[in-house]
N, CA, C and O atoms as a GROMACS GRO file, in nm:
protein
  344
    1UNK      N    1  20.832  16.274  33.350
    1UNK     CA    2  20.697  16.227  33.330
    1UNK      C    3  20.697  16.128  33.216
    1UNK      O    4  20.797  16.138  33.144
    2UNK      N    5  20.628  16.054  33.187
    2UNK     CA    6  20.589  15.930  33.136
    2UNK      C    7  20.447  15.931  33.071
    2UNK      O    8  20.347  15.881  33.123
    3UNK      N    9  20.452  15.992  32.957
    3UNK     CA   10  20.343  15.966  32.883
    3UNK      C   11  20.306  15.903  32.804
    3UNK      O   12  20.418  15.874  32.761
    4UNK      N   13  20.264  15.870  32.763
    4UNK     CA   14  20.132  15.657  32.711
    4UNK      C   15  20.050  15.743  32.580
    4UNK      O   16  19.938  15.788  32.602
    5UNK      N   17  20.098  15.755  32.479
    5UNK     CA   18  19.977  15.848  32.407
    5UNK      C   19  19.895  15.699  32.319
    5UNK      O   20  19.841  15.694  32.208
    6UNK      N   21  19.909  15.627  32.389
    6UNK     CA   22  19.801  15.479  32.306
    6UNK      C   23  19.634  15.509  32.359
    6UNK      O   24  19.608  15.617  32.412
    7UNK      N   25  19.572  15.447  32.348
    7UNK     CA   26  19.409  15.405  32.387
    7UNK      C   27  19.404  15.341  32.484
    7UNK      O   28  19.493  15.259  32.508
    8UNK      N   29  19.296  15.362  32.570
    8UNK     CA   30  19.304  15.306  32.701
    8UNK      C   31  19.296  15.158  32.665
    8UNK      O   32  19.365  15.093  32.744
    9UNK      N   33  19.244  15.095  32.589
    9UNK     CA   34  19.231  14.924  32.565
    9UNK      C   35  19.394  14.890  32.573
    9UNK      O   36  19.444  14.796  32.635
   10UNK      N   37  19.444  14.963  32.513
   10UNK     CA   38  19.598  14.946  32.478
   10UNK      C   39  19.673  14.932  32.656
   10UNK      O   40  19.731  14.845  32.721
   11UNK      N   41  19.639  15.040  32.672
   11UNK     CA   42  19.721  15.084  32.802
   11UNK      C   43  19.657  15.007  32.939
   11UNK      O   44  19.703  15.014  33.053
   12UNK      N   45  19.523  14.920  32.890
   12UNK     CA   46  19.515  14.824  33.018
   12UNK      C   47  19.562  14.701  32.951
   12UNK      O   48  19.544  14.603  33.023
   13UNK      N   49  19.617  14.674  32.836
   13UNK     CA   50  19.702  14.559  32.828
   13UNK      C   51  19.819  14.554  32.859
   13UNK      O   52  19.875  14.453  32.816
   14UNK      N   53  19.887  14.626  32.921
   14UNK     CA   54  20.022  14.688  32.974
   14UNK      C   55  20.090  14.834  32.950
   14UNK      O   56  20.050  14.899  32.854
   15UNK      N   57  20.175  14.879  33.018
   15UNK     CA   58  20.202  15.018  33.002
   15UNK      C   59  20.325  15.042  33.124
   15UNK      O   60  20.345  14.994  33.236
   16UNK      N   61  20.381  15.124  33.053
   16UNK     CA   62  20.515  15.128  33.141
   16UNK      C   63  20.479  15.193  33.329
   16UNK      O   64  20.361  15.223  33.345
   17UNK      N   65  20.549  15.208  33.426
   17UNK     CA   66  20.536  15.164  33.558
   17UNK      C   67  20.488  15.344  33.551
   17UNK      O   68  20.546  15.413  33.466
   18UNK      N   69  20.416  15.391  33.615
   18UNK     CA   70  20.380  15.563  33.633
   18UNK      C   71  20.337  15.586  33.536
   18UNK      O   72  20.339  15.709  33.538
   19UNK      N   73  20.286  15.550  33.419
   19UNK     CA   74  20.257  15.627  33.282
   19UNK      C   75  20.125  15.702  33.314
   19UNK      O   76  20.037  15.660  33.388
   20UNK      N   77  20.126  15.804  33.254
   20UNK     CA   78  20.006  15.908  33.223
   20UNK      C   79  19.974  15.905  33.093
   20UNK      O   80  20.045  15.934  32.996
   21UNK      N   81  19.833  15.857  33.097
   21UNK     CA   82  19.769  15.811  32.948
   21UNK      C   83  19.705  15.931  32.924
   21UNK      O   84  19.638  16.005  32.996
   22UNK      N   85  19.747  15.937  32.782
   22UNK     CA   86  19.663  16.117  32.714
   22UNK      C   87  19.678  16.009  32.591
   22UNK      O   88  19.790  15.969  32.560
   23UNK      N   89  19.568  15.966  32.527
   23UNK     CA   90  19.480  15.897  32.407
   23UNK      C   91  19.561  16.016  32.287
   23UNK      O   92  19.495  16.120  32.290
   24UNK      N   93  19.643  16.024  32.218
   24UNK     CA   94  19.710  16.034  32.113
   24UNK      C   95  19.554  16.101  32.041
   24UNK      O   96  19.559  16.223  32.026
   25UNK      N   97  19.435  16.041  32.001
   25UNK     CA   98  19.332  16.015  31.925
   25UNK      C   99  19.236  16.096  31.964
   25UNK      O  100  19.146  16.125  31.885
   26UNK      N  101  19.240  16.137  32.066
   26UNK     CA  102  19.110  16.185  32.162
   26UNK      C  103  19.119  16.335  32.185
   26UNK      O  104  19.221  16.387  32.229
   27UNK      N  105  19.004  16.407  32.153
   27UNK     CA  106  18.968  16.531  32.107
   27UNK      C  107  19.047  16.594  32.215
   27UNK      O  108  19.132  16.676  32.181
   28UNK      N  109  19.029  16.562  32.360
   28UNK     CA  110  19.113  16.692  32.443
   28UNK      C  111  19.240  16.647  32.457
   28UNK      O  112  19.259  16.639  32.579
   29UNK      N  113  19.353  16.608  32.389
   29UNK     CA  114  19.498  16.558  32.339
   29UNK      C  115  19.576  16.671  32.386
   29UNK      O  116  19.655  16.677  32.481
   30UNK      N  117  19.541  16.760  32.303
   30UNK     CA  118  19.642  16.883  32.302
   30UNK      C  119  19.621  16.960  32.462
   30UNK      O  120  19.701  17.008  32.542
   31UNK      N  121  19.469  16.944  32.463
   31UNK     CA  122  19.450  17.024  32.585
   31UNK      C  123  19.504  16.968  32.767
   31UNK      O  124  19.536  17.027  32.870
   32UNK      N  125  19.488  16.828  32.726
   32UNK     CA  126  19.578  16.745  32.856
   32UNK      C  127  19.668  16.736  32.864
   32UNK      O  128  19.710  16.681  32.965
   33UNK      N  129  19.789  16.795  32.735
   33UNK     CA  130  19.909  16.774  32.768
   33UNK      C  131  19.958  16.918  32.787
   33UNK      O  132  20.073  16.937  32.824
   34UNK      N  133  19.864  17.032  32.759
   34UNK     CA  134  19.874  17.161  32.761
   34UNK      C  135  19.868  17.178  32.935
   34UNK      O  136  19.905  17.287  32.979
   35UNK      N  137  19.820  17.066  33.037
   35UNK     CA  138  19.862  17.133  33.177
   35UNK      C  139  19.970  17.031  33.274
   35UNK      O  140  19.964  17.036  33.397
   36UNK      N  141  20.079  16.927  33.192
   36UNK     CA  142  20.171  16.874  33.206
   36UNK      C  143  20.307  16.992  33.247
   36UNK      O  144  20.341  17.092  33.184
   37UNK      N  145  20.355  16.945  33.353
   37UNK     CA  146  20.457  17.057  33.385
   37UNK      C  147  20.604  17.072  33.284
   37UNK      O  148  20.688  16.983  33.276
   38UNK      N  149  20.613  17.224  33.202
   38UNK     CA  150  20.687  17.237  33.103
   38UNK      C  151  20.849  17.224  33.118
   38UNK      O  152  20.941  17.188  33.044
   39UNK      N  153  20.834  17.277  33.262
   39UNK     CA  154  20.965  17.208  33.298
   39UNK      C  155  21.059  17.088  33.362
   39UNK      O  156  21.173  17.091  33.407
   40UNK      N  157  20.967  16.986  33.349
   40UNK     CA  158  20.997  16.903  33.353
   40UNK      C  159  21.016  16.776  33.222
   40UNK      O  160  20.935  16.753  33.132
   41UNK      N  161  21.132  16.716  33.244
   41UNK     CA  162  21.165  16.579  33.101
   41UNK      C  163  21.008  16.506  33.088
   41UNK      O  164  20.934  16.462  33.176
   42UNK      N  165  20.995  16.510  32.979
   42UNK     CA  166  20.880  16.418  32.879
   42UNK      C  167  20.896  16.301  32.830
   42UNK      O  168  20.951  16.322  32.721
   43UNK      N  169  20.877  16.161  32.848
   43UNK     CA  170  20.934  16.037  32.791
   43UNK      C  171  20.776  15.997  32.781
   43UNK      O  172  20.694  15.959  32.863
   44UNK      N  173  20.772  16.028  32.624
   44UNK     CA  174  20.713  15.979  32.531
   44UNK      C  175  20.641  15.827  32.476
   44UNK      O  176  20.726  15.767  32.410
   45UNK      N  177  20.546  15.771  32.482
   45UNK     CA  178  20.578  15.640  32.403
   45UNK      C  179  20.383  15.584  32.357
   45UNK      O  180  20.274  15.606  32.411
   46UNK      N  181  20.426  15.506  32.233
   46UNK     CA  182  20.323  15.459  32.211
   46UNK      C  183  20.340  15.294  32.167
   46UNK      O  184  20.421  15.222  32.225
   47UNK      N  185  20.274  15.258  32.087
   47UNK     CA  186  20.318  15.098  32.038
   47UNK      C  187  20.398  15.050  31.902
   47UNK      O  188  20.413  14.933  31.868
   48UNK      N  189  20.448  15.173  31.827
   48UNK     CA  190  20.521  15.110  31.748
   48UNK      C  191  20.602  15.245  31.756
   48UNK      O  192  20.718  15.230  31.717
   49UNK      N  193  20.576  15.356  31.792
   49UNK     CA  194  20.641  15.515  31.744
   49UNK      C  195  20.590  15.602  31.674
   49UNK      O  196  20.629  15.718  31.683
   50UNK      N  197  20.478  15.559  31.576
   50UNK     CA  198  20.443  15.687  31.513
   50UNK      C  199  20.352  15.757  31.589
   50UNK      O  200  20.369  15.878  31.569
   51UNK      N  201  20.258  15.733  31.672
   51UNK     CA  202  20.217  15.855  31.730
   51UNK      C  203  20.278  15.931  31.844
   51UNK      O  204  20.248  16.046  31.877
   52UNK      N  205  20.383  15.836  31.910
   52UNK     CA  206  20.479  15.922  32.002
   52UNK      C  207  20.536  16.025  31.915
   52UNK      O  208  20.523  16.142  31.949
   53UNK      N  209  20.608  15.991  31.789
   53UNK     CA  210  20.635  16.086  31.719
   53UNK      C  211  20.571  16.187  31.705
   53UNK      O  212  20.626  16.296  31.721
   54UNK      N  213  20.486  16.181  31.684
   54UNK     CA  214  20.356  16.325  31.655
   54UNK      C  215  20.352  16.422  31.768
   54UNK      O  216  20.336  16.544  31.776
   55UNK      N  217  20.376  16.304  31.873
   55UNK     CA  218  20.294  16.380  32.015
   55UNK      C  219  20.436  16.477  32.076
   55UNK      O  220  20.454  16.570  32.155
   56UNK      N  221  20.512  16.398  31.992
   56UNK     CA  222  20.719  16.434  32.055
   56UNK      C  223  20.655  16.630  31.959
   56UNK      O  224  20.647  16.733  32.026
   57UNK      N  225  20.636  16.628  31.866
   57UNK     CA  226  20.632  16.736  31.792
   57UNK      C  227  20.531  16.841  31.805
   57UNK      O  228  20.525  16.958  31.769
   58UNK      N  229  20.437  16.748  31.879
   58UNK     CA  230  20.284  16.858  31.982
   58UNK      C  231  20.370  16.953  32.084
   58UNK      O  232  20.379  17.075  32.091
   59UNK      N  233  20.434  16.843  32.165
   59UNK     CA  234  20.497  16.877  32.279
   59UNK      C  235  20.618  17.045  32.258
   59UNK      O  236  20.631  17.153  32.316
   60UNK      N  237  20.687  16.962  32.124
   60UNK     CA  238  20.808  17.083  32.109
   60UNK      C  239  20.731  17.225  32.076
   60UNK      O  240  20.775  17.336  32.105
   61UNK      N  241  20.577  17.190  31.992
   61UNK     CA  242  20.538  17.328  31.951
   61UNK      C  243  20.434  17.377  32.074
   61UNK      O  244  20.338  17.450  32.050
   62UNK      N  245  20.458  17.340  32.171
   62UNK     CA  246  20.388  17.364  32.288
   62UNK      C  247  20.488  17.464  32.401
   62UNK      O  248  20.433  17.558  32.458
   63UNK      N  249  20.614  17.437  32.423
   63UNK     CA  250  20.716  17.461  32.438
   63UNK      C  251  20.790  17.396  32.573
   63UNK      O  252  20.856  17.451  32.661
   64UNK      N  253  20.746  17.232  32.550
   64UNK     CA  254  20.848  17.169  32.604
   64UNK      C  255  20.954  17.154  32.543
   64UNK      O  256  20.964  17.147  32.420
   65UNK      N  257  21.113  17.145  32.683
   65UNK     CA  258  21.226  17.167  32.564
   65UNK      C  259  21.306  17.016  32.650
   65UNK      O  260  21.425  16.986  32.655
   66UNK      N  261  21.232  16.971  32.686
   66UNK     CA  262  21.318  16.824  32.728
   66UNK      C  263  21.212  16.679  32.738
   66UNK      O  264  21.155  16.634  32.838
   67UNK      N  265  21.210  16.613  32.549
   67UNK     CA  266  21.120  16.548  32.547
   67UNK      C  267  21.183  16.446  32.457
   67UNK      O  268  21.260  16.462  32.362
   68UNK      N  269  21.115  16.306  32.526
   68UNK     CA  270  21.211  16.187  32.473
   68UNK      C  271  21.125  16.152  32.407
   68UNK      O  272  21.012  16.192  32.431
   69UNK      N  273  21.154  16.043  32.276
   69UNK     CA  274  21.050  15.934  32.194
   69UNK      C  275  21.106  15.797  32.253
   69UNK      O  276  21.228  15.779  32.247
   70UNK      N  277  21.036  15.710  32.303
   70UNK     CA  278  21.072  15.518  32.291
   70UNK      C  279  21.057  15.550  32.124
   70UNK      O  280  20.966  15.606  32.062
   71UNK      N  281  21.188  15.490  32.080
   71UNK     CA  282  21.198  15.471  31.941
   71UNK      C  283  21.161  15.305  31.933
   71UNK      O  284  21.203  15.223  32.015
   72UNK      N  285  21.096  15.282  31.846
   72UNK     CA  286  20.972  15.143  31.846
   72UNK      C  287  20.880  15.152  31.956
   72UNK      O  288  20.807  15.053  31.948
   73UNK      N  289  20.854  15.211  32.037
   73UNK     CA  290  20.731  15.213  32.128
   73UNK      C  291  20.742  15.074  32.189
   73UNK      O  292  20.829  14.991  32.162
   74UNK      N  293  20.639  15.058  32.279
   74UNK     CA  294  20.634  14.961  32.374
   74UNK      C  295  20.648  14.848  32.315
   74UNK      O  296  20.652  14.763  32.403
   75UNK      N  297  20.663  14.776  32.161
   75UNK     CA  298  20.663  14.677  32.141
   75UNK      C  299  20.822  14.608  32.141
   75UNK      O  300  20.872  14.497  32.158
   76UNK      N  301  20.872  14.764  32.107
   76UNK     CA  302  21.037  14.741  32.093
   76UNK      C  303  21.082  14.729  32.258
   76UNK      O  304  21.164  14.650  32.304
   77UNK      N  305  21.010  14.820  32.323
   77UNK     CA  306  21.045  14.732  32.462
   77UNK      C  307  20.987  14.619  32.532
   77UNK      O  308  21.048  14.567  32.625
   78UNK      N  309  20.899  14.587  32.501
   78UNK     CA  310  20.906  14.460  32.519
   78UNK      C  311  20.933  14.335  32.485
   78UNK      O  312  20.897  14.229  32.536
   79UNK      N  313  21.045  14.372  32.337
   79UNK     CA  314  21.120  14.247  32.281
   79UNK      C  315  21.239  14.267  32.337
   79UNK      O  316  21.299  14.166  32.373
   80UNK      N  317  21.302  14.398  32.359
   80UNK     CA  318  21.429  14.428  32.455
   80UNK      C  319  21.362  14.321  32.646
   80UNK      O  320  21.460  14.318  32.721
   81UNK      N  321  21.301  14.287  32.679
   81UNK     CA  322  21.263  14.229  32.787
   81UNK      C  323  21.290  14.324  32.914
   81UNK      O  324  21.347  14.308  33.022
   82UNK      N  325  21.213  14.446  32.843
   82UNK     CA  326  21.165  14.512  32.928
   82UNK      C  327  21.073  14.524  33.084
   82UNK      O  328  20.962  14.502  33.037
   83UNK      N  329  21.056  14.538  33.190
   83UNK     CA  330  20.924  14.520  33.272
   83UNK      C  331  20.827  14.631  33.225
   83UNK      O  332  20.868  14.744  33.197
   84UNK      N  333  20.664  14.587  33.216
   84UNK     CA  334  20.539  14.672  33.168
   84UNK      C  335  20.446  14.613  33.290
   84UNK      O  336  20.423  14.501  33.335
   85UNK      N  337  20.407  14.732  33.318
   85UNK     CA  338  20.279  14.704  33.436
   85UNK      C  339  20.126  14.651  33.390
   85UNK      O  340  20.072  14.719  33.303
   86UNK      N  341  20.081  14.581  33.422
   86UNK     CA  342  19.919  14.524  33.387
   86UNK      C  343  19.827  14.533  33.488
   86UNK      O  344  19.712  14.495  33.471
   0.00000   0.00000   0.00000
């Protein structure tokens, strides 16, 4: 799974291909990622990393045990010349 924890303004300016947007910011955060399937891999990402980070550490105390960070977030992939969906 492919989760987007940016703002929707963010995530209709591009966002990786399948992403599931859960707003990092937004009061039911914990609770939308609380019915994401636990056994399945988590790939993480926001626009620079620090709130993927956060959300990487929601996730572990939630008890997902296979969860990735984009280290630099979408900006670092899109200087790597990445493809992002619009």
């Amino acid at each position: 799974m492919i989760v987007n924890v940016r703002t929707q303004s963010e995530y209709n300016q591009g966002h990786l291909h399948n992403a599931i947007l859960i707003d990092y910011n937004s009061s039911d955060f914990k609770s939308r990622l609380s019915k994401l399937d636990k056994t399945k891999a988590v790939f993480v990402y926001c626009a620079a990393g620090s709130r993927s980070h956060a959300a990487v550490n929601v996730l572990a105390g939630m008890g997902f045990n296979e969860i990735y960070d984009l280290q630099g977030g979408l900006s670092a992939w899109q200087q790597a010349k990445k493809p992002i969906t619009k």
